[in-house]
Structure formats: structure tokens, C-alpha cells
N, C-alpha and C positions, 0 to 999 in steps of 0.2 A: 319402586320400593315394594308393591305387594308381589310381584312375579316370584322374585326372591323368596320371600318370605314362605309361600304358596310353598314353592319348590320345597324348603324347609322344613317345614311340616310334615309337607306329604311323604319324605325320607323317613324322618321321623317314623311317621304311623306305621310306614312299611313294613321298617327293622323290627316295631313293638310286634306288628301282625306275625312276621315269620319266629319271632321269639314265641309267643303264644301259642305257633301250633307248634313249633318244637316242643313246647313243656307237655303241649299234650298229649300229645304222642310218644313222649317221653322221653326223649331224646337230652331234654334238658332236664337236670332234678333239682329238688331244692326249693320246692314253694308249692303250694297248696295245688296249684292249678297240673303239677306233674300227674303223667297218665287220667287226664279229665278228657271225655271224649269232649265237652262241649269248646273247651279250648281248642279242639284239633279242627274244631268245625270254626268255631268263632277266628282263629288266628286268620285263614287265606282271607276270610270275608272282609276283616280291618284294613289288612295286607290290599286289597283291592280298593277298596276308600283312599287308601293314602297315592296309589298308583291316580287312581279320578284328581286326585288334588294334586300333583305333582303335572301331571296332562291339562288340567285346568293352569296354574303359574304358567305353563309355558304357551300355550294357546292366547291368555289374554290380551290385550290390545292394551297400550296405551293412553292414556286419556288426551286427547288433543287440545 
């Protein structure tokens, strides 16, 4: 049940991270964070957390 979940998640964060740096960058409009450099820096760095945690779901073991 947590591998799932894990994987979940960590899709999840991806999609938020590359939407972040799209807004930052400007790509995306429509919300405070459009053209913010700190979003363009912030969005890959989430984007790479959710990748860690999508790599951790599918690495774990299950409990014996």
C-alpha cells in the first residue's frame, strides 16, 4: 500500500514543480507567482523532491 501511494505523491509534486516554473518563467499566467524568478528557481527544485519520492515508492521493499 505505501509504494502506491509514494509513487502518488511524488507525480503529484512533479506536475506542481513544472507548473511553478512554468508560471515563472511565464509561460503560464494567471497568478501571482507568473514572471517571479523565485518560482522559476523554486518549481525544478519541488519537481526533483517529487522525482526522490516517486524513486523511493518504487525502490522500497516490502515488509516481510
Amino acid at each position: 500500500m505505501r509504494k502506491p501511494v509514494l509513487v502518488a505523491i511524488g507525480a503529484l509534486v512533479v506536475v506542481m514543480g513544472v507548473v511553478f516554473m512554468l508560471q515563472g518563467i511565464g509561460l503560464i499566467g494567471g497568478s501571482a507567482m507568473t514572471g517571479s524568478p523565485l518560482w522559476a528557481i523554486l518549481g525544478p527544485i519541488i519537481a526533483l523532491g517529487g522525482i526522490a519520492l516517486i524513486v523511493l515508492g518504487l525502490r522500497s521493499r516490502p515488509k516481510s
